[in-house]
SETIKE-495585 format. One record per atom (N, C-alpha, C, CB): x negated, y, z. Coordinates in steps of 0.001 Angstrom, whole numbers, padded with zeros to 6 digits, always signed. Glycine has a CB too. Example, Ala and Ser with C-alpha at 12.3 -4.5 7.8 and 13.67 -1.06 7.14 Angstrom:
% SETIKE-495585
-013190-005690+007800 -012300-004500+007800 -013200-003300+007800 -011308-004473+009046 -012850-002250+007080 -013670-001060+007140 -012900+000030+007870 -014084-000598+005725 
This chain:
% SETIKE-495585
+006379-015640-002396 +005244-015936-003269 +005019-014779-004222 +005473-017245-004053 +003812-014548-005070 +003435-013140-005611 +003719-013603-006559 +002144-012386-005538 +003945-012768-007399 +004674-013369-008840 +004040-011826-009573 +006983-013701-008829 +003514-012191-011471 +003572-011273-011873 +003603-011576-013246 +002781-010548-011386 +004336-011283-014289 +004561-011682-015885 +004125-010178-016476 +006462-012238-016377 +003287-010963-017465 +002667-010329-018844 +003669-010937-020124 +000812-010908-019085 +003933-010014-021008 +004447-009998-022725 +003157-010074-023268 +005354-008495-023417 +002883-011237-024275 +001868-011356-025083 +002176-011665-026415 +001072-012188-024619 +001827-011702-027612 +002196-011982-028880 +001494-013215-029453 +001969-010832-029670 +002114-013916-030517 +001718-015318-030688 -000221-015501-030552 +002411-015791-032400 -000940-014170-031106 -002434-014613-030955 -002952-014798-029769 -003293-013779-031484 -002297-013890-028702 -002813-013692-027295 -002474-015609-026722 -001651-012092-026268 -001623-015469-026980 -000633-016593-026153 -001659-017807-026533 +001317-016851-026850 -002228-017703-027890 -003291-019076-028134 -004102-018728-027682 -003767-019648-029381 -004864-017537-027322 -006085-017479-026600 -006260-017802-025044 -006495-016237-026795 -004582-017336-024556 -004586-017809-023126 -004583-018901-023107 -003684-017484-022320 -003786-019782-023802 -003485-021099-023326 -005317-022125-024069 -001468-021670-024240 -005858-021633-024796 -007457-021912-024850 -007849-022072-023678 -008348-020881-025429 -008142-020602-022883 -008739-020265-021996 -008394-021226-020644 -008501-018905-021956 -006985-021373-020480 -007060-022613-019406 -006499-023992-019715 -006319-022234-018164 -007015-024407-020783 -007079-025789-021285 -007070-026691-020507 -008010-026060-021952 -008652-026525-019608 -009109-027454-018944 -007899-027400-017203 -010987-027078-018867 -006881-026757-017415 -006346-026480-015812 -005019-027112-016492 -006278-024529-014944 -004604-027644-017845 -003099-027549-017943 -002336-028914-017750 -002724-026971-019342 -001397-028703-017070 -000100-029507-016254 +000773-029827-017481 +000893-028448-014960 +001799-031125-016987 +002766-030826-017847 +004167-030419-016931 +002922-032095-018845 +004805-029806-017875 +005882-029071-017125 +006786-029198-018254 +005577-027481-016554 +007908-029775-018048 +009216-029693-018786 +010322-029252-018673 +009556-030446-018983 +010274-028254-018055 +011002-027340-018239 +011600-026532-019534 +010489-026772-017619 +012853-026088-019261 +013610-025528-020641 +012769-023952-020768 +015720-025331-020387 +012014-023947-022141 +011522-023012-022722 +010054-022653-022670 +012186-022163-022383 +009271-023833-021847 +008360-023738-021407 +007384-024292-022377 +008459-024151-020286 +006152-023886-022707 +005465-024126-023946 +003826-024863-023709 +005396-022584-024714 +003737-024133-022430 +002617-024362-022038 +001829-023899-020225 +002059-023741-023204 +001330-024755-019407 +001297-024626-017904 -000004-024975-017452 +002321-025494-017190 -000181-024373-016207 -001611-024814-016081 -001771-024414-014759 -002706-024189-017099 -002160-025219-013515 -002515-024526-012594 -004130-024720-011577 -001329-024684-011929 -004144-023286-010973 -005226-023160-010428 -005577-023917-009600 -005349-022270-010063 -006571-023291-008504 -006296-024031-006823 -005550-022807-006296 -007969-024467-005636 -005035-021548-006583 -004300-020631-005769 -003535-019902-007197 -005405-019530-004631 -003072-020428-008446 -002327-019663-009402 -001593-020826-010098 -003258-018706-010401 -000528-021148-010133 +000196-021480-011364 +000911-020616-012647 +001090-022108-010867 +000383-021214-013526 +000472-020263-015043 +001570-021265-016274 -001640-020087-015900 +002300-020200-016220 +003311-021058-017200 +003868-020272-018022 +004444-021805-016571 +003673-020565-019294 +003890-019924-020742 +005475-020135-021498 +002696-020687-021774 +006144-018879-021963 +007508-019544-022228 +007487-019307-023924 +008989-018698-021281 +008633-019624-024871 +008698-019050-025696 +009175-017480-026290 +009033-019780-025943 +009343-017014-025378 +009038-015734-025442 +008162-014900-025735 +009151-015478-024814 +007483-015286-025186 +005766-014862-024801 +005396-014150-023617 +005123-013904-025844 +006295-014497-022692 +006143-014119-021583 +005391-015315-020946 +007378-013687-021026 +004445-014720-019479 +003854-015477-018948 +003506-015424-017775 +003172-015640-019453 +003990-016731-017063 +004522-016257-015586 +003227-016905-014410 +006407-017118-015227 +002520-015782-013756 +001645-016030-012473 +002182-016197-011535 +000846-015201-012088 +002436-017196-010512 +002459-017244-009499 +001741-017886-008688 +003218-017359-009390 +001681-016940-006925 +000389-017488-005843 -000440-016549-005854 -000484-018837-006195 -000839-016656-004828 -002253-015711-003910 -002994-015212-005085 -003570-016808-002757 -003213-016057-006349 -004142-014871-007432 -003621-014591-008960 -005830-015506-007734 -002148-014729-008454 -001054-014149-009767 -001902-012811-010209 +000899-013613-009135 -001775-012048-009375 -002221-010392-009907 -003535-009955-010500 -002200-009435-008735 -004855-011383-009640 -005903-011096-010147 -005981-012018-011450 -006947-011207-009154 -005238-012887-011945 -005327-013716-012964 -004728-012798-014457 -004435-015116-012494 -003247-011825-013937 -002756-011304-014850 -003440-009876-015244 -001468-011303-014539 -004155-009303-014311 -005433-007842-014354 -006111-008354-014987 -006344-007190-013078 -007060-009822-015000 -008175-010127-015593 -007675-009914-017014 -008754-011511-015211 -006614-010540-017607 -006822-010629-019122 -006844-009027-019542 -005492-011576-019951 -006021-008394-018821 -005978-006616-019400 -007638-006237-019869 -005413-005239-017745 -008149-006561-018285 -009647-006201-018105 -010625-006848-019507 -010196-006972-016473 -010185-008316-019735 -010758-008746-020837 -010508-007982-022512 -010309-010124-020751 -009826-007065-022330 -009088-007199-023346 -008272-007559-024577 -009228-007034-023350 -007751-008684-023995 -006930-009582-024354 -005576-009538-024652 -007030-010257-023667 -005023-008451-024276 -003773-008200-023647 -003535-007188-025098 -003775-007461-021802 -002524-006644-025893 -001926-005723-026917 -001531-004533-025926 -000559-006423-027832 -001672-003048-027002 -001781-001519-026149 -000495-001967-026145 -002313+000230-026783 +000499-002414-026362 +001688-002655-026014 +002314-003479-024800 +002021-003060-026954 +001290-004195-024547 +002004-005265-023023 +001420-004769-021951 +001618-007107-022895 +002669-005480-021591 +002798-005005-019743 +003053-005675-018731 +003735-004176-019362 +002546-005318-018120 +002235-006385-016851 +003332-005850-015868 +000458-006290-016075 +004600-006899-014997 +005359-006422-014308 +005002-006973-013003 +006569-006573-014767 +005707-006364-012134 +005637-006593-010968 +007406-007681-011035 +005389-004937-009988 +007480-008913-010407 +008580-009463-010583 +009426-009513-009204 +008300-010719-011189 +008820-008361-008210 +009958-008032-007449 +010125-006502-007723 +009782-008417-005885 +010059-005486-006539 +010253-004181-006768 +008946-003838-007481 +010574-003371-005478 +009791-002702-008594 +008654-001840-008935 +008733-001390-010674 +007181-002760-008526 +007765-000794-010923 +007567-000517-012482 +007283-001610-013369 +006472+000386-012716 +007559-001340-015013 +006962-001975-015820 +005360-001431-015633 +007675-001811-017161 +004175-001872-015231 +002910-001262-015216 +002225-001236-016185 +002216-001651-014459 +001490-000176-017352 +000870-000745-018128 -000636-001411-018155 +001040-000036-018813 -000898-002126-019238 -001800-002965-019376 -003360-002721-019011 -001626-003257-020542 -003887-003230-018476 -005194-002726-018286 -005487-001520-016966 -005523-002118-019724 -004161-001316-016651 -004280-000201-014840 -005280+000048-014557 -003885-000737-013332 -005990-001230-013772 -007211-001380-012960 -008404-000602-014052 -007533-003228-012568 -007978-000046-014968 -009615+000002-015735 -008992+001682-016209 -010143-001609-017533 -008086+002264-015445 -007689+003386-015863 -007995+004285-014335 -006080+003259-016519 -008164+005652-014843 -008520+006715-014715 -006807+007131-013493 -008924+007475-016451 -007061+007015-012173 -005847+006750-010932 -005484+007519-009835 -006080+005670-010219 -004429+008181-009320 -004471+008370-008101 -003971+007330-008044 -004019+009396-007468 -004297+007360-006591 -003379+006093-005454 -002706+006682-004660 -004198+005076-004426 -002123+006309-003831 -001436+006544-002592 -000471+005351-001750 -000592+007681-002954 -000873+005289-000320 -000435+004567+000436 -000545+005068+002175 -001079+003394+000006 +000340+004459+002949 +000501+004840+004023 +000357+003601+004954 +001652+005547+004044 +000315+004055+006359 +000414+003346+007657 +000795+003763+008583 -000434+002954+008074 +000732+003050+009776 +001482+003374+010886 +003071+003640+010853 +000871+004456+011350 +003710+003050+010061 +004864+003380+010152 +005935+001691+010947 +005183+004002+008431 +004772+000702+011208 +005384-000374+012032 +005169-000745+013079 +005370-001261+011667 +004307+000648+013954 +003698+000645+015200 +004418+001565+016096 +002294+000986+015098 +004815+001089+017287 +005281+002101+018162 +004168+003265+018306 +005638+001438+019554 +003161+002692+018771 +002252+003716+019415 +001306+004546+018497 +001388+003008+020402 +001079+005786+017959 +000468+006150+017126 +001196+006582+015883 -000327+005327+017015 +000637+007568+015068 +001266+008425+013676 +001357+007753+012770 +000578+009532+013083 +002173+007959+011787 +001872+007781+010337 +001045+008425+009712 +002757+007921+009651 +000656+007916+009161 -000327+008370+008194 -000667+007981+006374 -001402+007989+008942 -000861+008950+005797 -000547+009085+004494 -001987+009480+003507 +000633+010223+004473 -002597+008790+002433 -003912+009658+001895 -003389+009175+000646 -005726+009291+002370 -003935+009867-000052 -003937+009768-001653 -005593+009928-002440 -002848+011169-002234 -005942+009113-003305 -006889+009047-003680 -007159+008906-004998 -007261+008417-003112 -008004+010272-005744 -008565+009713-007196 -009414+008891-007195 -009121+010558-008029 -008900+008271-008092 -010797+006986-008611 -010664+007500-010063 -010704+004333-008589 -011417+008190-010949 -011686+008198-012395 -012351+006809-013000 -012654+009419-012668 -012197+006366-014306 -012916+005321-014654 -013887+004920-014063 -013241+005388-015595 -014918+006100-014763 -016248+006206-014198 -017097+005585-013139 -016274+007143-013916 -015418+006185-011524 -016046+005412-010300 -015493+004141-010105 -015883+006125-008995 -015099+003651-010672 -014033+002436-010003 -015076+001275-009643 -012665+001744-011277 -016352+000890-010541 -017507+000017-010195 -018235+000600-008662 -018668+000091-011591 -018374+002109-008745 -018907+002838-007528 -018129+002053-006660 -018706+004497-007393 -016820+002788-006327 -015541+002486-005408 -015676+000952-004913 -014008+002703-006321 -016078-000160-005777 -016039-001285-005357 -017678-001592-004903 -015353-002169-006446 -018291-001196-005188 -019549-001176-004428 -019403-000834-003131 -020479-000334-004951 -018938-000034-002728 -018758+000433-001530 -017664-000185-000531 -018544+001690-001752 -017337-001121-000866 -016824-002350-000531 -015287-002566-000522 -017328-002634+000690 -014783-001766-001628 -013189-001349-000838 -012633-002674-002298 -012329+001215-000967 -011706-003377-001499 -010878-004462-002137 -009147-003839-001555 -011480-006339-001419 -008635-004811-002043 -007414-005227-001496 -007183-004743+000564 -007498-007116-001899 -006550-003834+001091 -007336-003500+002251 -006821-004842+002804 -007045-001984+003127 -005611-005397+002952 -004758-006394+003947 -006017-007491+004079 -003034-007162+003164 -006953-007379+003074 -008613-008426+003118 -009577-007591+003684 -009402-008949+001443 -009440-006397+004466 -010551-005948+005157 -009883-005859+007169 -011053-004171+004229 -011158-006002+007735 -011301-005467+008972 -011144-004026+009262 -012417-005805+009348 -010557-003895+010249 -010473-002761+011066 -011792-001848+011069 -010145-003239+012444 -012828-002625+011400 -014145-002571+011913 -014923-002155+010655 -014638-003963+012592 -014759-003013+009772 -014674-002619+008549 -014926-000981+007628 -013534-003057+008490 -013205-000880+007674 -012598+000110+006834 -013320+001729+007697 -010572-000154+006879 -013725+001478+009158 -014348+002393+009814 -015977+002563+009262 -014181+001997+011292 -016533+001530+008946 -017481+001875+008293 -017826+002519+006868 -017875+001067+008407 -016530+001933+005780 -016378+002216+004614 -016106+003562+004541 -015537+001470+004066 -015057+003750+005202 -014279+005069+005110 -015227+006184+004572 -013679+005511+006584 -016458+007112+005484 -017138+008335+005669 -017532+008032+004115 -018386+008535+007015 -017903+006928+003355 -018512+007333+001817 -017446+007413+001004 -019554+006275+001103 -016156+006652+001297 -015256+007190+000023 -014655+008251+000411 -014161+006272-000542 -014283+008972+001601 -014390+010190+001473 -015121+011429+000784 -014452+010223+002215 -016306+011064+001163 -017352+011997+000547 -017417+011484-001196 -019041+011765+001487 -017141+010535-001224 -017358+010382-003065 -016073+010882-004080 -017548+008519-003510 -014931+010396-002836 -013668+010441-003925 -012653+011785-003167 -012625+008539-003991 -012324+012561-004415 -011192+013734-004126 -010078+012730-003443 -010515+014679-005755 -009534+013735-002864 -008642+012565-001569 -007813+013921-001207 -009854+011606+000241 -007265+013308-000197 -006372+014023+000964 -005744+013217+001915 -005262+014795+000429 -005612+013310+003167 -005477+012784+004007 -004270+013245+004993 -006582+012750+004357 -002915+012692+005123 -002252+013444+006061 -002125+012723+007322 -000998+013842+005578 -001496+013259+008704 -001500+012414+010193 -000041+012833+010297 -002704+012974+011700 +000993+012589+010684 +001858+013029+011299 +002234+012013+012644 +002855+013285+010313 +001883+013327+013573 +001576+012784+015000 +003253+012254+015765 +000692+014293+016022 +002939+011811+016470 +004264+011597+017546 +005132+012603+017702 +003897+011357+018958 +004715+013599+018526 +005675+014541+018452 +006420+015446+017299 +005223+015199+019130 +005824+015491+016361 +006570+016328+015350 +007329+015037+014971 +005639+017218+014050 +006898+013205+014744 +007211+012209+014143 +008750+012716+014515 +006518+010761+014586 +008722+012201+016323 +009983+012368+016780 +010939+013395+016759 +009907+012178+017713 +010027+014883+016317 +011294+015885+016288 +011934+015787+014663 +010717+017696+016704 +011327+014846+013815 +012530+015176+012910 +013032+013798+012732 +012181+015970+011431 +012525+012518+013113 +013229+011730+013323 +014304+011483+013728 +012892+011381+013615 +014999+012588+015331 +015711+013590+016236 +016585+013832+015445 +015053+014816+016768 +015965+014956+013914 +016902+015453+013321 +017943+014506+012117 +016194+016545+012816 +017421+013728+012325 +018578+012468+010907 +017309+012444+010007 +020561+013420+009640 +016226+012525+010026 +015445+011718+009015 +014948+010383+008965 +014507+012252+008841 +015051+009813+007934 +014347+008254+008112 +013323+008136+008025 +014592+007291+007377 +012589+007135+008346 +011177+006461+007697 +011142+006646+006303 +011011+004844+007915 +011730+006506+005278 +011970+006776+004217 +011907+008142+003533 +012878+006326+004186 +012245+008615+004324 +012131+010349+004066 +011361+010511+004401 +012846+011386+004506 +010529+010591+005500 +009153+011010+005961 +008160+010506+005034 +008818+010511+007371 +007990+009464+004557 +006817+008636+003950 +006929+009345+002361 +007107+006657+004033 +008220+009566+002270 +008383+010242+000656 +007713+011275+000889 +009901+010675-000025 +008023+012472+001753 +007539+013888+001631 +005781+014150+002111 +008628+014811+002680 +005837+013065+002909 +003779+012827+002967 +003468+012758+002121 +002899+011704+003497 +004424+011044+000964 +003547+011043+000004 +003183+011900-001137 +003727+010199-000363 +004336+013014-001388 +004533+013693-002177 +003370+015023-001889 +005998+013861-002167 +003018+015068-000588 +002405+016247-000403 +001239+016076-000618 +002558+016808+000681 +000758+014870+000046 -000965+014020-000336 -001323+014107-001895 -000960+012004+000027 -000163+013519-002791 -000664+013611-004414 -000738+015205-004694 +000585+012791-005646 +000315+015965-004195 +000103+017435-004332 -001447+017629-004130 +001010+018314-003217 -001999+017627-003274 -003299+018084-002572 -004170+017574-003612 -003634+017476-000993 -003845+016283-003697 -005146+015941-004758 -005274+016457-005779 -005294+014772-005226 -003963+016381-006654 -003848+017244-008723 -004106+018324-007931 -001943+017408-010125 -004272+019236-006741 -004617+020829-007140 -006316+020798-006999 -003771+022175-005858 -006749+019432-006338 -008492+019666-006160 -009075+019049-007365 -009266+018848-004703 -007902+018763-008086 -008863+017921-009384 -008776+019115-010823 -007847+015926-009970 -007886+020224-010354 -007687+021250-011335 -007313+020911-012603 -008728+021949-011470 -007972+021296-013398 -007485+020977-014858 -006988+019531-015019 -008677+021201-015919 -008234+018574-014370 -008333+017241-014617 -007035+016992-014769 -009008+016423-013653 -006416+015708-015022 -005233+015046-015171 -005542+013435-014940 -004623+015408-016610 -004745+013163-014025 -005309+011101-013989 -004186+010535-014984 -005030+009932-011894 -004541+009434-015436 -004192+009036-016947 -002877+008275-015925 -005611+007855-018208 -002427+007768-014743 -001185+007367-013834 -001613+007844-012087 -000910+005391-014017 -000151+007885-012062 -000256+008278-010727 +000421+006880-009980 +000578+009830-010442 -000171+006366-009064 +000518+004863-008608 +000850+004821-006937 -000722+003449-008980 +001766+004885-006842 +002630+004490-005149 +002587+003454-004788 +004084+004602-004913 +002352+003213-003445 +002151+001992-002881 +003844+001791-002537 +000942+002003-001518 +004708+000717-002765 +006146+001253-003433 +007004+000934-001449 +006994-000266-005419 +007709+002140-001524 +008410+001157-000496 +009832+001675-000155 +007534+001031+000929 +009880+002069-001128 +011526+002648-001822 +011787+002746-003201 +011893+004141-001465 +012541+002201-003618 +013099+002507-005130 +013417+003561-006052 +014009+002132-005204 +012789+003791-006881 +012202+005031-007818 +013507+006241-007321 +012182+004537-009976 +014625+005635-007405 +015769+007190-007485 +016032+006800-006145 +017474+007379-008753 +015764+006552-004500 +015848+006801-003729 +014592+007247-003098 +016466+006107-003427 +013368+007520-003396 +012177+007882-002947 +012563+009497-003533 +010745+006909-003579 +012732+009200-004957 +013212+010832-005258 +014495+011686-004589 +013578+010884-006773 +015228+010822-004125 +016552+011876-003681 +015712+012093-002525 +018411+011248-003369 +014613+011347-001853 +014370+011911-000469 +013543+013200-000348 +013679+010885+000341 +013021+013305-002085 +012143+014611-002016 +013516+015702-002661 +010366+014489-003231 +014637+015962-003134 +015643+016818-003751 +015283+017963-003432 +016980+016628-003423 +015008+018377-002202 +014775+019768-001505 +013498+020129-001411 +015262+019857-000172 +012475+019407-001639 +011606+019557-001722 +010920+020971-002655 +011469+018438-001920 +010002+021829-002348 +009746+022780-003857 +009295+022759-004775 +009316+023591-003964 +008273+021557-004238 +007488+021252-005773 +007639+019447-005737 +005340+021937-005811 +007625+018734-006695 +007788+017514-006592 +006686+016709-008422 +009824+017365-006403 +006245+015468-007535 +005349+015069-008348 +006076+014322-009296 +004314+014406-007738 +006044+014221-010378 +006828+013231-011006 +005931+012559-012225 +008217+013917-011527 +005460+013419-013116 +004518+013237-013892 +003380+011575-014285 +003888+014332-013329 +003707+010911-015055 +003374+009383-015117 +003226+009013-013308 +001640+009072-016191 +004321+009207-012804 +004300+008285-011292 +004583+006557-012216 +006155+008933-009760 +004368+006187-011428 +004200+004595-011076 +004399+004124-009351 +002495+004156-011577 +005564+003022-009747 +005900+002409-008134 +005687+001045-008317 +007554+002633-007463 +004706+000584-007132 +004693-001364-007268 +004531-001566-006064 +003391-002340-008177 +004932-002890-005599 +004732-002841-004137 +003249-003751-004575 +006183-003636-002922 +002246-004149-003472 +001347-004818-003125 +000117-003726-003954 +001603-006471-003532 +000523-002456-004060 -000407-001703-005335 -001796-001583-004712 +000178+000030-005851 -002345-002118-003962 -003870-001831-003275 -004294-002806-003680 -004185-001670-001727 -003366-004258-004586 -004117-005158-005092 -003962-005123-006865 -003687-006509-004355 -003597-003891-007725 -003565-003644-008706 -004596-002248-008596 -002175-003669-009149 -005033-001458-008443 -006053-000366-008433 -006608+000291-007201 -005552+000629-009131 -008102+000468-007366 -009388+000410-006608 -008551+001826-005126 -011247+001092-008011 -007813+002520-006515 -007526+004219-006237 -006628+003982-005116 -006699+005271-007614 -005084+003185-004488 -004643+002749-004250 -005073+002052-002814 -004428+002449-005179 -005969+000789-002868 -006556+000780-001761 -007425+001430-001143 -006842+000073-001693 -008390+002130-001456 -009359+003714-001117 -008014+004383-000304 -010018+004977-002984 -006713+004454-000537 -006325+005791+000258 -005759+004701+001177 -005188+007193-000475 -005501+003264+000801 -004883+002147+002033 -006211+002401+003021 -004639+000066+001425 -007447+002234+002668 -008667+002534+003698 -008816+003549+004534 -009743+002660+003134 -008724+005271+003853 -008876+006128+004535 -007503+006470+005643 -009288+007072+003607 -006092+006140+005008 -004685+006674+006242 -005203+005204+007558 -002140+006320+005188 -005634+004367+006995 -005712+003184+008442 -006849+003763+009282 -006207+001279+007999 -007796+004286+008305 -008857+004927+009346 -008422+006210+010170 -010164+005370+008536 -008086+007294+009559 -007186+008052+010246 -005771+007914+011249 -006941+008597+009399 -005284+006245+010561 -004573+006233+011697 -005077+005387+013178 -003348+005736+011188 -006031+005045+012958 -006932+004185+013974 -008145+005159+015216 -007988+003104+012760 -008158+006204+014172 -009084+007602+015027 -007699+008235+015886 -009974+009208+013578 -006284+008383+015675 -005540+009349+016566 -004967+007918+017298 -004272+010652+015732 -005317+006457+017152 -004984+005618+018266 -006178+005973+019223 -004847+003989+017867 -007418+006334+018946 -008488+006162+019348 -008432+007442+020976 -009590+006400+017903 -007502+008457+020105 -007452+009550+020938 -006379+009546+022113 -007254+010659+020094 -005027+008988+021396 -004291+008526+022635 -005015+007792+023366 -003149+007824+022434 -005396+006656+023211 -005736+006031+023993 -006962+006320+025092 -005799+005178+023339 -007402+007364+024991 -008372+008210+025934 -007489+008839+026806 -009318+009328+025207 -006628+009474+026595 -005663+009647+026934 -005462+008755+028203 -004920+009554+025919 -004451+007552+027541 -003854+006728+028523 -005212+006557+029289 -003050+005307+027955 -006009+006222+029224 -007440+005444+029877 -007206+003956+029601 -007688+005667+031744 -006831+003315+028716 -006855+002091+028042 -006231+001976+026541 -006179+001193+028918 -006764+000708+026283 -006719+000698+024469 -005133+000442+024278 -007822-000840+023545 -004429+001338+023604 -003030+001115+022906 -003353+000093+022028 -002362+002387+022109 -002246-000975+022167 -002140-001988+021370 -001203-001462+019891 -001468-003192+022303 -001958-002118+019035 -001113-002593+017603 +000277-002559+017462 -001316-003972+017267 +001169-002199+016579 +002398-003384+016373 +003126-002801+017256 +002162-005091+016699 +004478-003701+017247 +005602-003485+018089 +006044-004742+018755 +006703-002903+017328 +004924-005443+019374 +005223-006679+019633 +004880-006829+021268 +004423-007636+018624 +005404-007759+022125 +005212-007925+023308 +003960-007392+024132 +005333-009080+023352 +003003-007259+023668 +002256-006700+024092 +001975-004942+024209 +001587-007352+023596 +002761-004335+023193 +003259-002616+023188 +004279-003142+024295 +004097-001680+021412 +004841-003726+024449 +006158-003583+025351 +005665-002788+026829 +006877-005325+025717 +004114-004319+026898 +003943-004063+028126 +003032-003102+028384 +003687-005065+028724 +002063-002569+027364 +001745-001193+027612 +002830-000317+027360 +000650-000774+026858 +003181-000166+027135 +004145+001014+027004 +004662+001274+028840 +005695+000472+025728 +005164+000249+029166 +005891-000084+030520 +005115+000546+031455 +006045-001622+030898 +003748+000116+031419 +002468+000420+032086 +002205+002459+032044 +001083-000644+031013 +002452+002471+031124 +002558+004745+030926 +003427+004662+031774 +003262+005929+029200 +004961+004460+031577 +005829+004937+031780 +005854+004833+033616 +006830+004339+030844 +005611+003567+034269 +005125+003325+035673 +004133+004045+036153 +004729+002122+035865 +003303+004829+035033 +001760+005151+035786 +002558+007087+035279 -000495+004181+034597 +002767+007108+033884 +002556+008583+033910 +003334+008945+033312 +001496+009164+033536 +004749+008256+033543 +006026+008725+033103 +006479+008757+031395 +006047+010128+033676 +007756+009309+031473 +008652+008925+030211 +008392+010034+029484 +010281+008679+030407 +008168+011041+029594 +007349+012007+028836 +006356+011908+028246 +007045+012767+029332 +005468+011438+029018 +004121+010775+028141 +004056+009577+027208 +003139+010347+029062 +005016+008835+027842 +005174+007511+026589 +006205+008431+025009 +006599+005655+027612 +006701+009288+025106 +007296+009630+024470 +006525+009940+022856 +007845+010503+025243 +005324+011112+024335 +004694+011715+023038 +003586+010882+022183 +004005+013033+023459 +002862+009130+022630 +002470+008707+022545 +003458+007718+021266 +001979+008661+023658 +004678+008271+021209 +004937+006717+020574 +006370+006598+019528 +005212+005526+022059 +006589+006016+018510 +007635+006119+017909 +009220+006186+018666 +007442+005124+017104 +009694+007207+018756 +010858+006957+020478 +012130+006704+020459 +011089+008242+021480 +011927+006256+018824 +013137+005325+018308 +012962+003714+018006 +013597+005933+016947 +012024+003044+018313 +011943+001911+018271 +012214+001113+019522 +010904+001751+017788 +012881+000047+019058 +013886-000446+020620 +012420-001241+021453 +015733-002119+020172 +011047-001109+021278 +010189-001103+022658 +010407-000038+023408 +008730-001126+022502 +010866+000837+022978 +011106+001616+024284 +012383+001551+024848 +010857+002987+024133 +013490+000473+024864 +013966-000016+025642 +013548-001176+026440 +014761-000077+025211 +013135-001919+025441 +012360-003125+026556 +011529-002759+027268 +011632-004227+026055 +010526-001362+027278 +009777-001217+028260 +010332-000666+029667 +008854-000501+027770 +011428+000132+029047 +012456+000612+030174 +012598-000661+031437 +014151+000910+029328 +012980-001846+030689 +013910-002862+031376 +012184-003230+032509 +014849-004545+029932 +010858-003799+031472 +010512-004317+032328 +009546-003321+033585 +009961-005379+031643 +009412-002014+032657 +009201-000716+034059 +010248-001225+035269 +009845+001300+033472 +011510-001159+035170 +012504-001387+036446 +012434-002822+036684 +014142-000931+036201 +011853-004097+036321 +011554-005089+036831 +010580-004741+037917 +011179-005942+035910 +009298-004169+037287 +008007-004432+038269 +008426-003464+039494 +006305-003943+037501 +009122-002375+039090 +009581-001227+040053 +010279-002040+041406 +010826-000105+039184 +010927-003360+041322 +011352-003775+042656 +010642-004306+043827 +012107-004564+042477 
């Protein structure tokens, strides 16, 4: 379940608990002051002054008050699994983003973009239809894509199969790879924004602050500068999902190309159905070609092995 707590001070705390009057439960629980729930948020107030969202619109319930300005330059909105203390009001700040894909698909690259949104555009940015991406179509994000490119400083990386696999080969993880994309994508962007400076830099999180960094150590230049890590971050700033839009589109154009390639559509995922395309290359155009087509450490390419030598009898 999504969970996200705000620190508020005794005035805030009466204005929230005003504000959903008409929604409040009783809850007796030890320390609990005041509760209230949605049709998709339960809200429960402690004596602390902490205040706990949970459900499908924890994040948009705990953004709104920032957005209202409701919230003290002092509180902060956490993420209550992995991630940063975030400060207040994010969504209405001046952002890179950054997020990746393809990294749970056999067939096809990872892919990595990073994206400014300045204040300014963030109403633009949502005009142009970009939400939360895990709430958009495929079909979609292909249409969106060509204008937030052209509107928003970006960068875009692919890392294809074959290089995937030659350093995969060499002892690198998923973890390491996704660090040094991501690190290179925000590079690209602070050098096209020049002087500019974005008021946070925010990771779509999927390693923990001092293991994302040991994976960049060797690295020559490294971003560090107001970074920010949260997981679900394409549903905390516009900047964030814009680069979740453009790496799925880029990674959906080099499925587009393998799959011309094969002469049929590569499936999604790493699920029974990659098995059996995969099986299908390897019977039609060998283990070389499925190779360069596909993550060649994920155990579908043993199961495709097995059921290639099934159909083979």
């Amino acid at each position: 379940m999504s969970q996200q707590v705000i620190v508020l001070d005794k005035v805030e705390l009466t204005r929230l608990m005003k504000h959903y009057e008409q929604n409040e439960i009783v809850r007796n629980a030890p320390g609990v002051v005041f509760a209230a729930k949605l049709h998709d948020t339960a809200i429960t107030v402690y004596k602390s002054g902490k205040v706990l969202f949970q459900g499908a619109g924890s994040s948009r319930e705990a953004s709104g008050w920032s957005q209202a300005g409701l919230t003290s330059p002092t509180a902060k909105i956490q993420a209550n699994s992995k991630g940063d203390s975030l400060p207040s009001g994010l969504a209405n700040l001046s952002v890179v983003g950054s997020d990746e894909t393809g990294t749970g698909d056999f067939f096809g690259p990872v892919t990595v973009a990073a994206c400014f949104v300045s204040k300014k555009q963030i109403e633009l940015v949502k005009e142009l239809g970009v939400k939360d991406s895990k709430q958009l179509t495929d079909d979609w994000m292909r249409q969106i894509a060509p204008d937030l490119k052209e509107t928003l400083l970006h960068s875009v990386l692919t890392l294809k199969n074959d290089k995937y696999n030659e350093v995969q080969e060499r002892g690198w993880s998923q973890g390491k790879i996704k660090a040094l994309l991501h690190n290179q994508a925000l590079k690209l962007v602070l050098r096209k924004m020049g002087d500019e400076k974005p008021e946070y830099i925010l990771i779509d999180q999927f390693a923990e602050r001092g293991i994302y960094y040991n994976h960049l150590k060797a690295a020559p230049e490294i971003v560090r500068e107001n970074v920010l890590f949260s997981t679900k971050a394409e549903g905390l700033h516009v900047a964030v999902a814009a680069a979740s839009i453009i790496a799925r589109v880029a990674f959906l154009e080099e499925m587009d190309r393998l799959s011309s390639l094969t002469g049929f559509q590569l499936p999604k995922g790493a699920g029974p159905k990659v098995d059996e395309a995969a099986a299908r290359i390897l019977l039609s155009q060998g283990e070389n070609t499925l190779k360069s087509l596909s993550k060649w450490h994920f155990a579908n390419r043993e199961k495709a092995m097995k059921i290639a030598a099934r159909k083979k009898k």
